[in-house]
N, C-alpha and C positions, 0 to 999 in steps of 0.2 A: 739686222740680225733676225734670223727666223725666231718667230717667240711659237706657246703652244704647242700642239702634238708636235709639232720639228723642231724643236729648244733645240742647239748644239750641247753636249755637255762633254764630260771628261770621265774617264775609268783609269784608275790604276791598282794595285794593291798597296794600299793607303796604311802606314804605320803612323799614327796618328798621335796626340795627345788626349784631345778629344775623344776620340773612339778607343781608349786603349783594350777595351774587351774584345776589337775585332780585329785586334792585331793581324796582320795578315793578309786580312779580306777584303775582297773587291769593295770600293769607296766612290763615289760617285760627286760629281762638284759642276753646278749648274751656270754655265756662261750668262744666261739671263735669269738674276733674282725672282723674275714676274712668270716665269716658266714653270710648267708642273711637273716636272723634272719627272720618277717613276716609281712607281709605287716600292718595290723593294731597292734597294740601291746594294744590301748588302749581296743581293742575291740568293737569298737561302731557300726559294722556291725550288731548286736545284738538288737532284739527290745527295751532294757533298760539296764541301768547300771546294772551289775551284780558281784557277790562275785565268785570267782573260787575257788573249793573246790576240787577238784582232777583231774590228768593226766596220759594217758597211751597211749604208743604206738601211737602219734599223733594226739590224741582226747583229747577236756578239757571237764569237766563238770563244769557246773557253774551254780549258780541260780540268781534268779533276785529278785530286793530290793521292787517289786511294791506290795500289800499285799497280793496279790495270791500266790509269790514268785516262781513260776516255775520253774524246772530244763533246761537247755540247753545244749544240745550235741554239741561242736562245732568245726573243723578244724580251727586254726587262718591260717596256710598257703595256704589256697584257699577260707576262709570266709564263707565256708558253716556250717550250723547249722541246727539242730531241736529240736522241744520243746516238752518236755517229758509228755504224760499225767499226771494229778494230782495221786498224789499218795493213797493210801487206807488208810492211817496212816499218825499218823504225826512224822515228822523227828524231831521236835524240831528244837530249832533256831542256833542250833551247830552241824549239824548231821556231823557223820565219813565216808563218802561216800566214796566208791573205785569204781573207771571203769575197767571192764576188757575189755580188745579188746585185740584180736591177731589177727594180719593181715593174712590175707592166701595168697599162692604166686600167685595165679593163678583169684585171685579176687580181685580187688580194691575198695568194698560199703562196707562199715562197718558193721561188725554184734556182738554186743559188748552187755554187760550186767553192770547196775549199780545196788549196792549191796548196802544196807544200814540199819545198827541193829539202831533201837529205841528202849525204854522204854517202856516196858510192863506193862499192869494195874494188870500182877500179881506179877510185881518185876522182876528186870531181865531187859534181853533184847530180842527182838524178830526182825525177820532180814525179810526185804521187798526188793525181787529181780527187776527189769523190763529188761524185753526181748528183743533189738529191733528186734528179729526174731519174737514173739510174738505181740510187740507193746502193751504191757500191761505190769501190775506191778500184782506181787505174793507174798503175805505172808505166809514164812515158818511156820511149823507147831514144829521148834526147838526155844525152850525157855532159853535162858542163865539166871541161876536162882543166883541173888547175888545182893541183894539190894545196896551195896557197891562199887561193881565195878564202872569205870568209863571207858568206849571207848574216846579214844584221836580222836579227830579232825583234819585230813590232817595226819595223822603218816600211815595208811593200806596201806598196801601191799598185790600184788597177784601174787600167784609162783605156777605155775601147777594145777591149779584148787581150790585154795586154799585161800582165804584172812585171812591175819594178818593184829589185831590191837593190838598197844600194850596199857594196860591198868594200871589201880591202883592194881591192883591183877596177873598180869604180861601180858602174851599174850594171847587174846582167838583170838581161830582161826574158819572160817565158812567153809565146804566140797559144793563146789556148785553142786556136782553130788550126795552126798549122803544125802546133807543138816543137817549136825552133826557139832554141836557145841565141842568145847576143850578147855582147859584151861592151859599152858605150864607155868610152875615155871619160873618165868625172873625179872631180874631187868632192860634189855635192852628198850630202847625208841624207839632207831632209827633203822627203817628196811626198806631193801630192798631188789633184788636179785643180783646176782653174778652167772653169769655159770649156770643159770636154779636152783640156791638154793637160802635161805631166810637166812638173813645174817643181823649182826646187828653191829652198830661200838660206839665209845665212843675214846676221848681223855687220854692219860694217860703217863707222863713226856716225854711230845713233840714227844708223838708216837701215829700214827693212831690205834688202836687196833679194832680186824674183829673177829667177832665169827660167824659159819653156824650152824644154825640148821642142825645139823645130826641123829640125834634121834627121830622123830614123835611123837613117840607113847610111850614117857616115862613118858607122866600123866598118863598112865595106870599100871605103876609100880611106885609107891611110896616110900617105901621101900625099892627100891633094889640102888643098888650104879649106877646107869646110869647116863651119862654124857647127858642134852640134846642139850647143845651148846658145838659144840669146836672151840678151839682158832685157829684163820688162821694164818700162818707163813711164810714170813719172815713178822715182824711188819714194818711199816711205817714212818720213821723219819723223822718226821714234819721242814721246814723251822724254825729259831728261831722269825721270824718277826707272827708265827702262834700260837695259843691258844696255853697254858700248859697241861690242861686240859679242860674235860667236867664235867657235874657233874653228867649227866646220865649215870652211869655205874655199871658192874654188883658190884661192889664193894662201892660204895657211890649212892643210889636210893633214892629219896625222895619222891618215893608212889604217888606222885599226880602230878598233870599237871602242870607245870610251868616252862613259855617260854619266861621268863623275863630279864631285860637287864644282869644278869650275868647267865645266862644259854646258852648250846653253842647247837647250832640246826644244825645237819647235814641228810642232804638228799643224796641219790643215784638217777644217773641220768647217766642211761649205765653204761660207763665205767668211770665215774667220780664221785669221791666225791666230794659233797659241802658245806664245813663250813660257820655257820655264828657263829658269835660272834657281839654283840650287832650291829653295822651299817657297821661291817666289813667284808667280805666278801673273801673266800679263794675254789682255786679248786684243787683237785689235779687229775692228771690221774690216774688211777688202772695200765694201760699198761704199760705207762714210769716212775712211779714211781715219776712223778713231782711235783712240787706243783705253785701254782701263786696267788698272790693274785689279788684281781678282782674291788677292789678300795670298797668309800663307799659310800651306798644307806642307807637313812634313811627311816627308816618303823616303826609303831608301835611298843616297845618292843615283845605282848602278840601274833602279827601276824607271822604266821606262812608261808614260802613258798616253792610251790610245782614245783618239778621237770617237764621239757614239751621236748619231740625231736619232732623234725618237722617231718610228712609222708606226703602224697600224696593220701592218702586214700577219699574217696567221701562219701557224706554221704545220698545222692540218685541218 
């Protein structure tokens, strides 16, 4: 496990015991004890209280609760932030945001893009980028046509140019160089990457279970017998003091979003998984094969949280 400026940790809007005065507000919980976790956790360097809706490579997005609700790019490890112009469209009050940042080695200012598919007045969903190389936001000219679907909130992931969200209709995925929308057959929920691939996990008799997308381009053959997930191997034997199972998996799906007190939410966070079960909390390493539990934080059952590692990154 990365210790130091890369500690993995955790964000959600934390209804606590402990914190009952910050009811509400961003909460922060550090996978390694011996980590300097980040100077404000509650976040109040920030002009207003804000909701965090997605992390990557040591940048959080967040928005704010005032009725304008603006987005916020923000480092917690050096408190710097900026506030994203209004956007062309409306995200809705649940939008599925992903950040993409990759740090370059030779450059410390962040040059990152926030990606966000809303609801189209034709059906569907239509996906509005912002640049901060540009300093502007852009709406694609790609339509995800499915009155039905439903993009999950805090689940996207981004693998090589690439955002997954998994959905009520499995995973659509966004090309941000060729701007093409897809649609991948899945029952999987939970995704993340692994080794530069897009990987999805689920509980199943006290075993972590890992499938990679290996096959891209297998909604373009229907038909044909193509595998588009395979199973990672060796599986993972869970602690007995850790969930049985999930209920998200390719074998038991229940088509719709629900992140309720018997549902088990696991996020990727580098080289760690992170179980939650109801206010229970468990991590395991990917490298040592370990697992720990992490004690328990009470949250919302329906609230969702998103993985964060600390950089060093500036944000002008």
């Amino acid at each position: 496990m990365d210790r130091g400026n890369k500690a993995p940790n955790l964000y959600g809007n934390k209804k606590s015991r402990i914190y009952m005065d910050l009811k509400g507000m961003p909460a922060f919980m550090s996978l390694d004890p011996r980590a300097y976790g980040v100077p404000d956790p509650s976040l109040t360097f920030l002009p207003e209280p804000v909701d965090v809706w997605t992390s990557y490579n040591g940048l959080l997005c967040c928005q704010g609760r005032t009725a304008y609700r603006p987005y916020y790019i923000c480092n917690p490890a050096n408190k710097q932030w900026k506030e994203l112009p209004k956007p062309d469209d409306d995200h809705g009050p649940d939008p599925a945001l992903v950040l993409v940042f990759e740090p370059p080695i030779m450059n410390f200012t962040a040059d990152y893009k926030l990606v966000c598919p809303f609801p189209s007045e034709l059906g569907g969903y239509k996906f509005e980028v912002y640049s901060s190389d540009r300093g502007s936001w852009r709406t694609s000219g790609e339509i995800r046509f499915d009155d039905n679907e439903k993009l999950l909130p805090k689940t996207g992931a981004h693998v090589n140019g690439i955002v997954y969200w998994p959905s009520t209709r499995g995973v659509t995925s966004f090309d941000l160089n060729s701007e093409l929308c897809r649609l991948f057959s899945s029952n999987l929920e939970n995704l993340g990457m692994i080794n530069g691939k897009l990987c999805a996990a689920c509980i199943r008799n006290q075993k972590l279970i890992e499938f990679m997308l290996t096959n891209p381009q297998s909604h373009t053959r229907r038909r044909a017998a193509v595998k588009t997930w395979t199973r990672i191997l060796p599986e993972i034997k869970l602690d007995s003091t850790l969930p049985v199972e999930s209920t998200t998996c390719p074998c038991n799906y229940s088509g719709r979003y629900c992140d309720g007190h018997n549902q088990l939410h696991i996020v990727f966070v580098g080289d760690v998984v992170v179980l939650r079960k109801r206010n229970s909390y468990y991590c395991i390493d990917m490298k040592n094969k370990a697992s720990n539990c992490l004690g328990e934080h009470i949250i919302h059952p329906y609230e969702r949280f998103v993985g964060h590692v600390n950089g060093l990154v500036k944000l002008y």
